[in-house]
C-alpha positions in Angstrom: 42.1 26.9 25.2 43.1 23.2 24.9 42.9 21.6 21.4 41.7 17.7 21.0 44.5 15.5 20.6 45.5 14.9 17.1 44.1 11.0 17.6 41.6 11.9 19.0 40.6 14.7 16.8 40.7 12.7 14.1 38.0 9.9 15.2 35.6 12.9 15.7 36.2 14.5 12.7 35.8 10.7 11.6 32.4 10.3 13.0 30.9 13.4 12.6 31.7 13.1 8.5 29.9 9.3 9.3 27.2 11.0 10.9 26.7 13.7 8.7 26.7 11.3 5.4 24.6 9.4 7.1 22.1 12.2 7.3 22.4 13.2 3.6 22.0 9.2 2.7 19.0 8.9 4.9 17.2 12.3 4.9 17.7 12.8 1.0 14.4 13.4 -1.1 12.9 10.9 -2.1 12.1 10.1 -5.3 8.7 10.4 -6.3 6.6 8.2 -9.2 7.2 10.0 -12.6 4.5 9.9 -14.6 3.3 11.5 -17.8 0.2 12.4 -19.7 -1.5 9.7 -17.5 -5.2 9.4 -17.2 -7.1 11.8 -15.1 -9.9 10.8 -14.8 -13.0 9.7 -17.0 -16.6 9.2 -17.8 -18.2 7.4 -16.8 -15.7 7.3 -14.1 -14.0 4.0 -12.8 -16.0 1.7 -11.1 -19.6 3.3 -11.8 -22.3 2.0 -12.1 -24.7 3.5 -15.2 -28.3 2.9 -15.8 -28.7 4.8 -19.3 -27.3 4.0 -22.2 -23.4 5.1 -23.1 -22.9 6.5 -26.5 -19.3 7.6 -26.1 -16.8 6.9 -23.4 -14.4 10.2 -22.5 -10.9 9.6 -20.9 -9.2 12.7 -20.0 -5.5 12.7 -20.2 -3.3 15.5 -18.4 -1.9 15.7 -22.4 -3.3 15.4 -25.8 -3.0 12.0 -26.9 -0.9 11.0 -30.2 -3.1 10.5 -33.0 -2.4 6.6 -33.3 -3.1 5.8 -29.7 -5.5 2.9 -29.9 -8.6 2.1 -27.6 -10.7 -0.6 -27.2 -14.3 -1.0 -25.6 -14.6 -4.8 -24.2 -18.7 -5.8 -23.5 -19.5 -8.0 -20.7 -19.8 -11.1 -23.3 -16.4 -10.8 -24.8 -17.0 -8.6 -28.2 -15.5 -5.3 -28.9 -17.9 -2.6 -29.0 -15.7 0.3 -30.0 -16.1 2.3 -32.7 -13.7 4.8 -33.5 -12.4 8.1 -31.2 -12.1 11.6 -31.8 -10.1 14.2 -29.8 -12.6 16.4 -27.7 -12.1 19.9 -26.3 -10.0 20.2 -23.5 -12.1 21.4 -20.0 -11.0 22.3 -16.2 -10.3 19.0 -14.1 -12.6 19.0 -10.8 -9.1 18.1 -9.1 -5.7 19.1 -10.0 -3.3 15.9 -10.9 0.4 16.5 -10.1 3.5 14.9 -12.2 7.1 14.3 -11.6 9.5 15.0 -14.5 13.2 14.4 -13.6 15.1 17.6 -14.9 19.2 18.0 -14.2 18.7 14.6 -11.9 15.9 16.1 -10.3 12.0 15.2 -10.1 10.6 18.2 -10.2 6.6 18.4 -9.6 3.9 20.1 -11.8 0.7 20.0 -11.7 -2.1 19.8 -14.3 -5.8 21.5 -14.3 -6.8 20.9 -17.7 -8.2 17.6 -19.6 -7.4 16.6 -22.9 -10.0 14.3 -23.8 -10.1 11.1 -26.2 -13.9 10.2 -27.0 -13.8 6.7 -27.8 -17.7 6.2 -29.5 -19.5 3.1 -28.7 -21.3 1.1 -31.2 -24.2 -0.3 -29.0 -24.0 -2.1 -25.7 -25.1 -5.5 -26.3 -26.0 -6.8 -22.5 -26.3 -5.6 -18.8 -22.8 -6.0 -17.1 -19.1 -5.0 -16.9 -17.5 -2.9 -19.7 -14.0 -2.5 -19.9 -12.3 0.1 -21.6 -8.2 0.3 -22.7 -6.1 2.3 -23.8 -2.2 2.2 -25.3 -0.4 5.9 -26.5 2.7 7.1 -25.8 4.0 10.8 -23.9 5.1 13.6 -25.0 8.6 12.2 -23.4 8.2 8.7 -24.7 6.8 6.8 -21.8 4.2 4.5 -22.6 0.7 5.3 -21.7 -1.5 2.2 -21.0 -3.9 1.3 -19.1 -7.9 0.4 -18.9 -11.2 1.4 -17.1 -13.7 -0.5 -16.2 -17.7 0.6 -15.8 -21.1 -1.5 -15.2 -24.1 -0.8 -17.0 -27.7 -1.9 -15.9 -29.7 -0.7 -18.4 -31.1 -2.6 -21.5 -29.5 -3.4 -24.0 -29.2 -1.4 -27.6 -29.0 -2.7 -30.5 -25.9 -2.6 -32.9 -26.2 -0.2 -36.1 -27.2 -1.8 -39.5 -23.6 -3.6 -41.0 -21.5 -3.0 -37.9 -18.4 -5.5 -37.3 -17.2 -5.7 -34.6 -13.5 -3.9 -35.3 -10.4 -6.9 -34.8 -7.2 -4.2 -36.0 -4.1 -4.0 -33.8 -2.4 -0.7 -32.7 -0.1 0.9 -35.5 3.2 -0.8 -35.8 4.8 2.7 -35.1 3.1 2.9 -31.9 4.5 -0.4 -30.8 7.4 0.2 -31.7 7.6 3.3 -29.5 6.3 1.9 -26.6 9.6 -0.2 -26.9 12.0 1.7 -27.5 11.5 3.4 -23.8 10.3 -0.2 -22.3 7.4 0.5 -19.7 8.8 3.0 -17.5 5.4 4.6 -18.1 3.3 1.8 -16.4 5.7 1.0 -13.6 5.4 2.2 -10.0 8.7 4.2 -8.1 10.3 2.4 -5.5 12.3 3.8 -2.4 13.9 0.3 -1.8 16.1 -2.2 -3.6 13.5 -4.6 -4.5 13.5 -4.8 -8.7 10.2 -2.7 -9.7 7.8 -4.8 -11.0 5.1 -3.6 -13.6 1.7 -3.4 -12.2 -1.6 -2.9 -13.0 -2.9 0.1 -14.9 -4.7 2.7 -13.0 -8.1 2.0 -12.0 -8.9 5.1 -10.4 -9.0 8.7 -11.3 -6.4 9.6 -9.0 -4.3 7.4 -6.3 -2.9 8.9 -2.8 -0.2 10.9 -2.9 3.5 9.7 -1.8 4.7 8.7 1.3 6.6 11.4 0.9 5.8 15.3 1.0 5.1 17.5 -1.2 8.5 18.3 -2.2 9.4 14.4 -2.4 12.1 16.0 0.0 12.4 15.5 4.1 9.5 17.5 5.6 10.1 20.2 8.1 10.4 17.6 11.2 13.2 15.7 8.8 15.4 19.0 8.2 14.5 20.2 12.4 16.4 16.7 13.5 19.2 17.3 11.1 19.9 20.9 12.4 19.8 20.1 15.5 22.2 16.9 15.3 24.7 19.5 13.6 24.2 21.8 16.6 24.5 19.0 18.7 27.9 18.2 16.9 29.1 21.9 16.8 28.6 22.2 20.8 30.5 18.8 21.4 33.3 20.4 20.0 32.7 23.7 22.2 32.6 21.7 24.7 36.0 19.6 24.5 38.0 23.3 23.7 36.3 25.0 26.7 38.6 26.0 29.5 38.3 23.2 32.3 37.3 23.7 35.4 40.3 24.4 38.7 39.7 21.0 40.9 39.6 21.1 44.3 42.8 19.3 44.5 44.6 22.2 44.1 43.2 23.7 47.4 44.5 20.2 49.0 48.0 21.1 47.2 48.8 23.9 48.6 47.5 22.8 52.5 50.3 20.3 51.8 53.2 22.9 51.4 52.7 23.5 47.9 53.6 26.7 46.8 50.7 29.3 46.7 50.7 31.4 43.8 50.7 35.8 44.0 47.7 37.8 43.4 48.6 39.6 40.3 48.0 43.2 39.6 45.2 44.2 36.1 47.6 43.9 33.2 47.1 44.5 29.8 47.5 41.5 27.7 48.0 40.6 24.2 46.1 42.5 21.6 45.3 45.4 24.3 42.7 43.2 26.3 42.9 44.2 30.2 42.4 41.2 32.7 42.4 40.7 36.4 43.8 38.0 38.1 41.4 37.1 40.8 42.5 36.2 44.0 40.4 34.4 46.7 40.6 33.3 50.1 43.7 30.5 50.1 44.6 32.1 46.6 41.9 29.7 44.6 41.3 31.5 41.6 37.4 32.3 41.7 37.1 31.1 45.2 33.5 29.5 45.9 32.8 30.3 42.0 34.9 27.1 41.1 33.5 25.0 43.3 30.2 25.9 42.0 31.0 24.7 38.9 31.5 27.9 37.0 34.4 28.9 34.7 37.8 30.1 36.5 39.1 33.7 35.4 42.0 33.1 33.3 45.6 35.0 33.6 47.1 36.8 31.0 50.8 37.2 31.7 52.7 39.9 29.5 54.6 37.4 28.0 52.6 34.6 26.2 55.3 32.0 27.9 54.3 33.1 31.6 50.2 32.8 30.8 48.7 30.8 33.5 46.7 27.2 31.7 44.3 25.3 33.8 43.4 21.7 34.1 41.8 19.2 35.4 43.6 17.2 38.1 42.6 14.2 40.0 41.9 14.4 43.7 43.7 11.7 44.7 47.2 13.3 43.5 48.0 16.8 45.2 51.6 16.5 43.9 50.5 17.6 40.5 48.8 20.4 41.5 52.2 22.3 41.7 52.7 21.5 38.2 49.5 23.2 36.7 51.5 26.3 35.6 53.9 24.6 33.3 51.7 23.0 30.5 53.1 20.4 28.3 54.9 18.9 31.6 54.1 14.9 32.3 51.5 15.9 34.9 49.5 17.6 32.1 50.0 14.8 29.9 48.8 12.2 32.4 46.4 14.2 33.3 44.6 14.8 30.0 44.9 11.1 28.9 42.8 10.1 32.2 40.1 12.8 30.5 40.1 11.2 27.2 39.7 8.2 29.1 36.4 9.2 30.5 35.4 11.1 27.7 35.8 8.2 25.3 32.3 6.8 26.8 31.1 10.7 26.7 31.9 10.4 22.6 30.4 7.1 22.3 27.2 8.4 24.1 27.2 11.9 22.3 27.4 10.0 18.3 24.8 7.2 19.2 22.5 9.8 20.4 23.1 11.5 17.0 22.5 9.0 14.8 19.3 8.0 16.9 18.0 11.6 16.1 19.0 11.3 12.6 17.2 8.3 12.4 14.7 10.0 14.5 14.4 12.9 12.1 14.3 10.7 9.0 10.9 8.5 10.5 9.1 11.7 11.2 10.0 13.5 8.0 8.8 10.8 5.4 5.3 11.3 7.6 2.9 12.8 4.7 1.9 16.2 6.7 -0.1 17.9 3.7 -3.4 18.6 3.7 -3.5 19.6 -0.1 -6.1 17.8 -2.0 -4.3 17.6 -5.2 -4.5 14.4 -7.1 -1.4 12.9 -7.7 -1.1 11.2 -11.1 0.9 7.9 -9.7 2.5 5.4 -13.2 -0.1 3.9 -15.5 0.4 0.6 -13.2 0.4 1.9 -9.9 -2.3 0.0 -7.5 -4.9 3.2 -6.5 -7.2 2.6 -3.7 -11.0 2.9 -4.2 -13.2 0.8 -6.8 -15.3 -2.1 -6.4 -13.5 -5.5 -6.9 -15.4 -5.6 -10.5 -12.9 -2.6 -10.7 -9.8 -4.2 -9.5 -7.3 -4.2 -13.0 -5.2 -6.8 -14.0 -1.2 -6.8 -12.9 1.1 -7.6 -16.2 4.4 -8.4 -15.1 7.4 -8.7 -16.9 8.7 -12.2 -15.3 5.8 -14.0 -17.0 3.1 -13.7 -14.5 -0.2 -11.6 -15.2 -3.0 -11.3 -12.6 -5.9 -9.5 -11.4 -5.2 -8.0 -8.0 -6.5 -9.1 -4.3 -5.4 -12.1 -4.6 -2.0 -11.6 -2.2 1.4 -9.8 -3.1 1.5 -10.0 -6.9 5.1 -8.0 -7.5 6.8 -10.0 -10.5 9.8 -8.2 -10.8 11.0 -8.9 -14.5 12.7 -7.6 -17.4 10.1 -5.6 -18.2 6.2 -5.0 -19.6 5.0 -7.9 -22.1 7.6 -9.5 -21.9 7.6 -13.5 -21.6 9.5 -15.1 -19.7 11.3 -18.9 -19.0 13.2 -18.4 -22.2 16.1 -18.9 -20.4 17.7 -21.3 -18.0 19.0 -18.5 -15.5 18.2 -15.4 -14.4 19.3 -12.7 -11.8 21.8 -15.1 -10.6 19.7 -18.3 -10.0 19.9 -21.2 -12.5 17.6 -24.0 -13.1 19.9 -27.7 -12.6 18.0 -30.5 -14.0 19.2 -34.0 -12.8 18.2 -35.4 -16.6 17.7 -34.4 -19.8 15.8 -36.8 -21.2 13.8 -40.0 -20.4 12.3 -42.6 -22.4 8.9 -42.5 -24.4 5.6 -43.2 -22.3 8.0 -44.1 -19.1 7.5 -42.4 -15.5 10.8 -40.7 -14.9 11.2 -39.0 -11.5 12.0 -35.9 -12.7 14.3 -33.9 -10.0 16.4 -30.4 -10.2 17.3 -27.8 -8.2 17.4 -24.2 -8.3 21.2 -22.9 -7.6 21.7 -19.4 -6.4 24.7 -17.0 -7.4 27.0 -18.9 -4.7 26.3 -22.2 -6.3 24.6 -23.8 -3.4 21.0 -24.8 -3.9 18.4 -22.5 -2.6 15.7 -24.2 -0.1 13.6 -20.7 0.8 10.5 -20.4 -1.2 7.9 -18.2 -0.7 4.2 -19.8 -1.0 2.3 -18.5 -4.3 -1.0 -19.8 -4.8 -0.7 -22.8 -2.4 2.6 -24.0 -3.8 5.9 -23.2 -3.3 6.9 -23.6 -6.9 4.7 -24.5 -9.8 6.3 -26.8 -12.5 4.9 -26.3 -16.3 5.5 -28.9 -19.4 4.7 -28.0 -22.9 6.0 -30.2 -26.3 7.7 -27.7 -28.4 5.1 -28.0 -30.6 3.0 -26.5 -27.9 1.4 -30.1 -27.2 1.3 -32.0 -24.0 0.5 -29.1 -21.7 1.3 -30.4 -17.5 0.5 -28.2 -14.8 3.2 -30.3 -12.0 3.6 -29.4 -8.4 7.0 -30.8 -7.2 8.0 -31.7 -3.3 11.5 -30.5 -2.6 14.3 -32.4 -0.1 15.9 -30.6 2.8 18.9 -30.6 0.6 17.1 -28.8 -1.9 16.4 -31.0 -4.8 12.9 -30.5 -6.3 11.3 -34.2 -7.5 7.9 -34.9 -9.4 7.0 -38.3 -11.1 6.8 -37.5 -15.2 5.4 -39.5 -17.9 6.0 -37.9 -21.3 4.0 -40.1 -24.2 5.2 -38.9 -27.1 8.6 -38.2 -28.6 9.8 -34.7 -29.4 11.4 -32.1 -27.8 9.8 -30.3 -24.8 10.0 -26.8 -22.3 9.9 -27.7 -18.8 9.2 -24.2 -16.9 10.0 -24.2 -13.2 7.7 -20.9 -11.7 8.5 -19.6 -8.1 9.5 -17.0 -5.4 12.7 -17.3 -3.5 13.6 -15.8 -0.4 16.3 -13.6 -0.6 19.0 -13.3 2.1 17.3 -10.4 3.3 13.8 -11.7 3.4 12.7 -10.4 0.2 10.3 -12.2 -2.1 12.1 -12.6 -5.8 9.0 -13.8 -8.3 11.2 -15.7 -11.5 10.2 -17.9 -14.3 13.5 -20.5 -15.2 12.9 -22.8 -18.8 15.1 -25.9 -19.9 15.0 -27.9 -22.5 13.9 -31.7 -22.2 13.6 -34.4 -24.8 11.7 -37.5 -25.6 14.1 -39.4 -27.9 12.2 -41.3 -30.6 10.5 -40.7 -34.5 9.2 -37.1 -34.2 6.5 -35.4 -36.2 5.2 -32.0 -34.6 1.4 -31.4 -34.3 -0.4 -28.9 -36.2 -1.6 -25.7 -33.9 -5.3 -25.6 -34.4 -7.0 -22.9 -35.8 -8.5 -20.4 -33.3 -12.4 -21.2 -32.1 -14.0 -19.9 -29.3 -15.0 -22.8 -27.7 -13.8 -26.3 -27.1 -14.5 -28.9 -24.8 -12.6 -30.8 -22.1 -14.5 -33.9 -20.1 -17.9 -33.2 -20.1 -17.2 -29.9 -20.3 -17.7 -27.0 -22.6 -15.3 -24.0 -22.2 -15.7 -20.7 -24.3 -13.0 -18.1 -24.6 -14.4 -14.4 -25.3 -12.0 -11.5 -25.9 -9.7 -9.8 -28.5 -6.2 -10.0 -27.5 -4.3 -6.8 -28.5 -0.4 -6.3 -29.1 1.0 -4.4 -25.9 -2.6 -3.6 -24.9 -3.5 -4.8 -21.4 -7.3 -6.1 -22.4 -10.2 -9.2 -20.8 -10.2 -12.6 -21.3 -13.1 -14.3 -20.1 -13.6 -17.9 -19.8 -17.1 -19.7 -19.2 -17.6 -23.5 -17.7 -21.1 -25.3 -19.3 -21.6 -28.7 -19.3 -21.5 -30.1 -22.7 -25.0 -29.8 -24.5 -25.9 -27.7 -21.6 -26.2 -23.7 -21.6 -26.2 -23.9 -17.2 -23.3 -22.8 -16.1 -21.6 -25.2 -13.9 -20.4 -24.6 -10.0 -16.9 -23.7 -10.2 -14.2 -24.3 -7.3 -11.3 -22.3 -6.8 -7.8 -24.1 -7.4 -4.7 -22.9 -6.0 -6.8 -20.1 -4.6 -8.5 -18.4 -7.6 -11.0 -19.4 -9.9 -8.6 -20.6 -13.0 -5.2 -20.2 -14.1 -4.3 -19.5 -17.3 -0.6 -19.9 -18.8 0.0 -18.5 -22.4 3.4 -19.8 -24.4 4.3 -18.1 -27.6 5.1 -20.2 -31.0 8.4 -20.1 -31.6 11.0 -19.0 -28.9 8.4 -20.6 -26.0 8.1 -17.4 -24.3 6.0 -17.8 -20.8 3.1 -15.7 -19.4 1.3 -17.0 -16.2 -2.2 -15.3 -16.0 -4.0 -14.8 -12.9 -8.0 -14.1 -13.1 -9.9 -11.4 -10.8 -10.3 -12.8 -7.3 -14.2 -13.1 -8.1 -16.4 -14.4 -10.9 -17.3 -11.3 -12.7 -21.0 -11.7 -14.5 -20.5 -15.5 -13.9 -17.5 -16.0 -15.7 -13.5 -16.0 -14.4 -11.9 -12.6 -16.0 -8.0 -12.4 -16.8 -6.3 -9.3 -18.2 -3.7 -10.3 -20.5 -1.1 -8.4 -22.3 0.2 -9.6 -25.5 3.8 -9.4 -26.3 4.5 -9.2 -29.5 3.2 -10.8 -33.2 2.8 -14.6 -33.6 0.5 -17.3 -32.4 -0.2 -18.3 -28.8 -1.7 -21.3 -27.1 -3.6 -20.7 -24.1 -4.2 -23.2 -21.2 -6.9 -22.7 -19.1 -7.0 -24.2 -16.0 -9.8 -24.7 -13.5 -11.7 -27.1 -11.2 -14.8 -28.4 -10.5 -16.0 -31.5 -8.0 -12.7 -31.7 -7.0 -11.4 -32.5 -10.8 -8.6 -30.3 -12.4 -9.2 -29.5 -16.3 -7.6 -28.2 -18.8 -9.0 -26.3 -21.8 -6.8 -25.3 -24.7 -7.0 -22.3 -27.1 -4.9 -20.7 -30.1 -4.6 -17.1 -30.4 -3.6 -15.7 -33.5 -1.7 -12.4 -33.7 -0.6 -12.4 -37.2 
């Protein structure tokens, strides 16, 4: 048998270890959302609706909860209603709910039948509506656990016990602090491509789909079928180059031209005792008809290993050569076998593209979820599940400063992580905020212009729309004074430009908030701050003390909810006219209801709040996480007869 030439040889040995990496690259498991001691499942369950009174709300982890894990009970008007939790006894799931724990660089499934409750008592339910319930604790492997649950009640109200307060306590210091220390891995969905995960909302549903992928996280049976058969495939292309070749008819044409017409030769034994027989045919063609039908020649095995007969292809056109067949290794045989490789270079081409194709092929149909298995699949405390009414929907905290109830478009944030603000700094993940100035004069109109510069240093001109705008432009005094919500227009070159009037001197955060394109197409959510000053005699404001309520126009704006460290928990903001109690016809403004930003005393930290896409009991819902300690002012944005407001709050988090 002939071997490949050495070239040769090596570009398939070349593209068979391409085609073959590329099989473990693209039919490798996937890996599949850890999560641990999530939420199973609860009652009353997400999203119901309950008629009778709720004395106790039960959330059934797939793991006992620490004993400073902290809950909260929102009612409709704002007020906690919570009042205290107990551990109850564990009971049977109705549905089994499967986690992934990575072991030796591995996620490994395991599933869970049993419910560890936490029954968090309720105090009373002071009006019809929307309850939401939350919850903060950590896993036994560190991971955060936090997320909340939301319920509707229709019955009548009950009445509060004798003395109750409503409680206003943050979680324990010590469970902060170990929510840190592992970030929010536990709240954060997997993802298959290179897009940075972004922290998402906490599970409103018992249990969420299960993974594209199957069971296994691995390939699927149609994944690991394409990949045999594309090393089959391989295995027989090489077969198939080493096989004997076929006698061409030229040789019959060779000897009608006076070649030489090689002897019948008696059975011999060959080499390692085999016994062949040289077949003779009419004209002395090997085989005869055989070989002209394609089939394999009989092959002679001389005693001596220097007389054994080697066939090979030869081209019609040259009888000459046919003479030479006997002697391998002769220019004939060289010419000859080049002129192969010639033809079979297209052959190879063909055979590798049709192997990737069914790797390719192979890797489709294998990430196609074929189970039938009901098992629940406990995705990350802030994967999206499906199911739930849009009074359900949860609120999306993500780490690049922007928090948002969900149906209101693509809300992925990608960020440094969970409650953490943002716009702190001037760059980040290789773009950079370039302001033209630093500073304009007191009570002037500056046209304020920058750009955003990408790694390259060029200026970036792809922006993804976000809430009607292709970037939103924030202002707020360091004093957390002089709040601007600015929309700039940007120049084909890039440059970004909005008039600015600044009244008073001092020192100021300019926050530019957008999505750029990336080079391939992605949408990249970041929050970029600089500073900007007013020079001129300086004297900060006071931050007011927290209230409830203040007014804006002739408007009166109340803010209900208790803001909780690392706790994703309602806000709820309600529009009256002043001396009114009628709530007033809200319009939506960039696309939802309200906006609200939130800046942190101090280091101006950023959070950009978006509310549920619907009123909820009249009023426009946000979920917000708090970050950490300190005080907050929050700017609340909305619209009505065709007038944007602004309403301002202080939240303390002493």
């Amino acid at each position: 048998m002939r071997h490949l030439p050495r070239a040769h040889g090596r570009v398939a040995a070349g593209l068979l270890a391409l085609v073959l990496a590329a099989g473990v690259v693209l039919l490798g498991p996937a890996t599949p959302a850890s999560a641990h001691g999530t939420l199973a499942t609860s009652t009353p369950a997400e999203g119901a609706t309950v008629d009778e009174a709720v004395t106790a709300v039960q959330l059934y982890f797939t793991e006992r909860v620490r004993e400073d894990a902290y809950f909260t009970v929102t009612a409709p008007g704002g007020a906690r209603v919570d009042n205290g939790w107990t551990h109850g006894e564990p009971r049977e799931l109705d549905r089994p709910v499967r986690e992934y724990f990575l072991v030796d660089g591995v996620f490994e499934p395991r599933e869970y039948t049993t419910g560890f409750p936490a029954v968090v008592a309720l105090a009373h339910l002071p009006a019809a509506g929307q309850y939401s319930v939350s919850y903060l604790s950590v896993a036994s492997d560190g991971d955060p656990v936090r997320g909340t649950v939301t319920f509707r009640y229709t019955g009548k109200p009950t009445a509060a016990p004798p003395d109750w307060q409503p409680p206003t306590g943050q979680p324990d210091p010590s469970l902060i602090a170990a929510t840190e220390q592992h970030g929010d891995t536990g709240s954060q969905p997997a993802s298959g491509d290179a897009t940075p995960v972004a922290p998402t909302a906490p599970v409103p549903s018992v249990a969420a789909a299960p993974p594209a992928s199957d069971d296994s996280g691995g390939i699927g049976a149609l994944g690991w079928a394409a990949l045999v058969v594309a090393v089959v495939a391989v295995a027989g292309f090489f077969a198939w180059q080493r096989r004997p070749a076929r006698v061409d008819r030229s040789r019959t044409a060779a000897r009608r031209s006076g070649a030489t017409r090689p002897r019948a030769r008696p059975t011999t034994r060959g080499k390692g005792g085999r016994t062949t027989a040289a077949a003779t045919g009419r004209g002395g063609t090997a085989a005869g008809p055989a070989a002209r039908r394609g089939r394999k020649a009989a092959t002679v095995s001389a005693a001596a290993p220097a007389q054994r007969a080697v066939t090979t292809p030869v081209a019609p056109a040259e009888p000459a050569e046919a003479a030479a067949l006997a002697a391998p290794g002769t220019p004939a045989d060289r010419s000859a076998s080049t002129r192969w490789w010639h033809r079979g270079d297209t052959r190879l081409a063909l055979l590798v593209g049709g192997l990737v194709l069914t790797l390719v092929a192979g890797f489709a149909l294998g990430r196609i979820n074929t189970s039938d298995e009901p098992t629940s699949v406990a995705q990350p405390a802030g994967a999206a599940a499906g199911g739930g009414s849009r009074d359900a929907a949860q609120a999306v905290s993500a780490g690049d400063g922007h928090q948002h109830g969900p149906g209101t478009g693509p809300h992925t944030h990608p960020g440094d992580g969970q409650d953490e603000a943002t716009g702190t700094t001037v760059s980040a993940a290789g773009y950079t905020l370039k302001p033209v100035l630093r500073s304009q004069p007191a009570g002037a109109t500056t046209d304020y212009r920058f750009r955003v510069v990408g790694v390259d240093g060029q200026p970036v001109t792809r922006f993804a729309v976000v809430h009607d705008k292709p970037l939103h432009m924030i202002v707020v005094g360091r004093d957390l004074g002089g709040y601007q919500h600015l929309h700039p227009t940007m120049a084909a070159d890039g440059t970004w430009s909005v008039p600015l009037e600044l009244t008073r001197p001092g020192g100021y955060r300019i926050y530019a908030d957008f999505t750029v394109t990336t080079a391939d197409g992605r949408g990249l959510p970041l929050v970029l701050g600089v500073d900007h000053e007013v020079p001129g005699s300086y004297r900060p404001a006071g931050l007011p003390p927290p209230q409830p309520q203040t007014t804006t126009g002739p408007y009166a704006v109340s803010m209900a909810g208790t803001p909780t460290i690392g706790m994703t928990v309602p806000l709820t903001f309600r529009v009256d006219r002043a001396g009114t109690t009628g709530p007033v016809r809200m319009e939506r403004y960039l696309g939802a209801y309200g906006h609200l930003v939130v800046v942190r005393e101090g280091d101006l930290g950023f959070l950009h709040v978006h509310p549920e896409p619907e009123l909820v009991d009249g009023a426009v819902k946000f979920w917000l996480t708090a970050s950490s300690t300190g005080r907050y002012r929050a700017f609340f944005d909305f619209q009505v007869d065709g007038k944007v407001h602004t309403a301002a709050f202080t939240i303390n988090l002493a």
